[in-house]
C-alpha positions in Angstrom: 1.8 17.3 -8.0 2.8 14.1 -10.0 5.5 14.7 -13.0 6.5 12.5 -15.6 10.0 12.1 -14.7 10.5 8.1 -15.9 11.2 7.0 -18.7 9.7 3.6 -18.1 6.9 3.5 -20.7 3.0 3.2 -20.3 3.1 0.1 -22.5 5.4 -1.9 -19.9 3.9 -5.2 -18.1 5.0 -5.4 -14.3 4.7 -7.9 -11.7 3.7 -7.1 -8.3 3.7 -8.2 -5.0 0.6 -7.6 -2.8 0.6 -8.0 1.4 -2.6 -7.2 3.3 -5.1 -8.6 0.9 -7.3 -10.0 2.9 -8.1 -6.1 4.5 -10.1 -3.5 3.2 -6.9 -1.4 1.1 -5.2 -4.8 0.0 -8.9 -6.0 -1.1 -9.0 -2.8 -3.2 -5.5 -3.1 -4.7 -5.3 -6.0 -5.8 -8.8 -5.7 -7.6 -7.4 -2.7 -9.3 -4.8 -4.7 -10.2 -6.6 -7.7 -11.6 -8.3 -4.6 -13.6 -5.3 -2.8 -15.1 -3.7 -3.9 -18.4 -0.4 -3.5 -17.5 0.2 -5.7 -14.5 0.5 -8.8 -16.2 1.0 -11.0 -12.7 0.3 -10.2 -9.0 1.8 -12.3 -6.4 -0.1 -12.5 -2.9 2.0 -12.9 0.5 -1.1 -13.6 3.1 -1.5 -15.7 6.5 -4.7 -17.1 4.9 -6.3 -17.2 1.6 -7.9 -13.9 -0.1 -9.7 -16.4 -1.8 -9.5 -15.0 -5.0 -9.4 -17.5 -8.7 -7.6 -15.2 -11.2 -5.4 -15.8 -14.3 -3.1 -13.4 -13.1 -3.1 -13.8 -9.4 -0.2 -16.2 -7.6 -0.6 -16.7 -3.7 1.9 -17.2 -0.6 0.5 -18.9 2.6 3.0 -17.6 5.0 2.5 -18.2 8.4 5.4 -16.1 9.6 5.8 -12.5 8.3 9.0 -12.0 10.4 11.1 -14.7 8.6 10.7 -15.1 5.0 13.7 -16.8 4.2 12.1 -19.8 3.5 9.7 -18.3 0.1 12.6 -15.8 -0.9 13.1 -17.9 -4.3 9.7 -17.1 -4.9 10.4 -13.3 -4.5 12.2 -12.5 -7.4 11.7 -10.2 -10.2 8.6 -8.1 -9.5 8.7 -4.4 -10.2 6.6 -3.3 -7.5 5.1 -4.2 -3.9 1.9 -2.5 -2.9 2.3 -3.1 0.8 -1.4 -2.9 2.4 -0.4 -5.0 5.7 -1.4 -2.9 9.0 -3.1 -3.6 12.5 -4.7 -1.2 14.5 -2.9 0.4 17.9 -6.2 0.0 19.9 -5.7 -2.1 22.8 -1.9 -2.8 21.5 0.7 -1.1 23.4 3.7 0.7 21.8 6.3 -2.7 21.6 3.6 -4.7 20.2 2.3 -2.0 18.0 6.2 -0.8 17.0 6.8 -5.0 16.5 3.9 -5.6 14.2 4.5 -2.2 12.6 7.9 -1.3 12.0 9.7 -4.5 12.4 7.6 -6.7 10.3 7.3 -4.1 7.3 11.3 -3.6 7.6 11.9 -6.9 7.1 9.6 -7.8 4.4 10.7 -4.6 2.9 14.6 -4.8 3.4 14.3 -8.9 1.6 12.8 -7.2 -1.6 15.1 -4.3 -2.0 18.0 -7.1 -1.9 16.1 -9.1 -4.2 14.4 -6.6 -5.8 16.8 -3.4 -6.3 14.6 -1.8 -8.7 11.4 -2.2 -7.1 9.2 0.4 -6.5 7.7 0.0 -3.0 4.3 1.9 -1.7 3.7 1.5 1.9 0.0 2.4 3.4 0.5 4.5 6.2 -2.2 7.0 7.5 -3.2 10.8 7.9 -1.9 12.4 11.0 1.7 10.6 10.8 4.5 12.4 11.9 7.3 12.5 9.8 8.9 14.1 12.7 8.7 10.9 14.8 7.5 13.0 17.5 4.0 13.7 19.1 1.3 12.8 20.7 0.3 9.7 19.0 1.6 6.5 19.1 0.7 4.9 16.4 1.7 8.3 13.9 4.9 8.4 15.7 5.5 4.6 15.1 4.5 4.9 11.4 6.6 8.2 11.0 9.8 5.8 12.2 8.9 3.1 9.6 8.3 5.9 6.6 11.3 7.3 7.4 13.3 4.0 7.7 11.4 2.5 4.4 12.2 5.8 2.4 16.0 5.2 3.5 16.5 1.9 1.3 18.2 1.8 -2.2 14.4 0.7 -3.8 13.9 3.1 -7.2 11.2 4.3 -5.1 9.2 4.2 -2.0 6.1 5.8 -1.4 3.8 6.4 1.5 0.2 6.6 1.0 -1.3 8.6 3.9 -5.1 8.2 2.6 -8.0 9.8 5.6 -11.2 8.5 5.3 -11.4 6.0 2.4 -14.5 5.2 0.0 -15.0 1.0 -0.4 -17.6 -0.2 -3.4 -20.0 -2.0 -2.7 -18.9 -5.6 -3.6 -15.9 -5.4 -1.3 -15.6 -8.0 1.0 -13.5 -7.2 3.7 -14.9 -3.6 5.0 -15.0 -2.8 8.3 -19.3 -2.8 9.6 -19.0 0.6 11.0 -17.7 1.7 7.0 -21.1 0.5 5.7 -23.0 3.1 8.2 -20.7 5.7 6.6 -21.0 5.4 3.0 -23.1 8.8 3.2 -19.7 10.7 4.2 -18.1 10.3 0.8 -19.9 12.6 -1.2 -21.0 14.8 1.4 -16.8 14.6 2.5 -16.7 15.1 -1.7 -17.7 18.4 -1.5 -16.6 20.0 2.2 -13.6 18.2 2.6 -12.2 16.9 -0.7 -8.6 16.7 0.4 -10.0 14.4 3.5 -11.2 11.7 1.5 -10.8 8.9 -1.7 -11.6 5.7 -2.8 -10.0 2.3 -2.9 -10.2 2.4 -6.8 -7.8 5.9 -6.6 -5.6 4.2 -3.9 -5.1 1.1 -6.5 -4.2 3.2 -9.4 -2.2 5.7 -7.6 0.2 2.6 -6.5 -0.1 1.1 -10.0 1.0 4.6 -11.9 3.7 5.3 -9.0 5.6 2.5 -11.0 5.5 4.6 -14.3 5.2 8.1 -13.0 7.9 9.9 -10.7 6.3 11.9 -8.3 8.3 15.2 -6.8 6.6 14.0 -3.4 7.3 10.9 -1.7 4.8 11.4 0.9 1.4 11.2 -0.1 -1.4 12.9 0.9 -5.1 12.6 0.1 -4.9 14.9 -2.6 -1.6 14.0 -4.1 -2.9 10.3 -3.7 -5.9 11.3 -6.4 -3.3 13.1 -8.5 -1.4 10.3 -9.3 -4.5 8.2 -9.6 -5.3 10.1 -12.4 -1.9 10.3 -14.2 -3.2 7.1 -16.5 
């Protein structure tokens, strides 16, 4: 369960860095952030434009996640990044998967720590990862590695989100066709399997109150996901 161990206060503006906007959990994010109060700018890395027109909102073009050297001057003094950047293993075998995985997220994420020493940094992984780095799965196995890698650098935090089945509103634009067909799991899922399922609005604010809020546990599950969600 969440606990109030920092002493950062509620009333605090912080900036953030979003990756993976342009997918269904950056979409939801970074709405959430637009929303909240106290994220007073958000800055997008993305291959191509969210597409969003926003007081607060800032946007990279970057055409080459693997070497950011070149916008590094731009990467300075954010509290946070919300990293929603991920592919799916189907069709991908495990040194494409482990490249765009693992190596791309370490290197993103190892620039902002040196930039960034006091950032907190949440990292969307996925129910079903093995923090053992062992098992059947490739794609758990490859995201247990890059947990367990991310959770090893001097950030003031890092978090991994491990949401199951996730709830998108309506008005999102970049959800998945087969989601749409599914919106009657989340209240029956609600009810039989609470701990199985949330909604982009609770992943947002979860990553939002991770800045302020300490949590005992680093790794995230559904249900310690809508705990911290509701910490604000």
């Amino acid at each position: 369960m969440p606990q109030n161990n920092s002493d950062q206060s509620e009333t605090k503006k912080i900036k953030v860095i979003i990756t993976g906007a342009t997918g269904m959990v950056g979409e939801g994010v970074l709405n959430e952030c637009l929303l909240d109060k106290r994220v007073e700018e958000v800055l997008v890395l993305t291959r191509r434009s969210c597409n969003v027109v926003h007081p607060k909102l800032n946007e990279i073009i970057c055409s080459d996640f693997f070497d950011i050297s070149g916008i590094e001057n731009n990467l300075s003094g954010y509290d946070a990044c919300f990293f929603c950047l991920g592919v799916s293993s189907v069709g991908r075998s495990e040194e494409d998967y482990y490249k765009v995985t693992y190596t791309l997220t370490l290197n993103i994420a190892e620039t902002l720590c040196r930039l960034n020493p006091e950032m907190t940094f949440c990292y969307v992984s996925g129910a079903g990862t093995y923090s053992s780095q062992k098992g059947r799965y490739m794609w758990a196995r490859v995201k247990g590695k890059t947990e367990n890698d991310l959770m090893k650098l001097p950030f003031k935090s890092v978090f991994a989100f491990r949401p199951a089945f996730i709830f998108a509103d309506k008005k999102a634009k970049n959800v998945k066709t087969f989601y749409k067909y599914l919106r009657w799991v989340y209240p029956v899922g609600l009810v039989f399997f609470p701990d199985f399922v949330c909604s982009l609005n609770q992943i947002g604010k979860a990553m939002i109150n991770s800045v302020y809020y300490n949590a005992e546990r680093k790794v995230l599950e559904v249900k310690d996901i809508k705990a911290l969600a509701q910490k604000f």
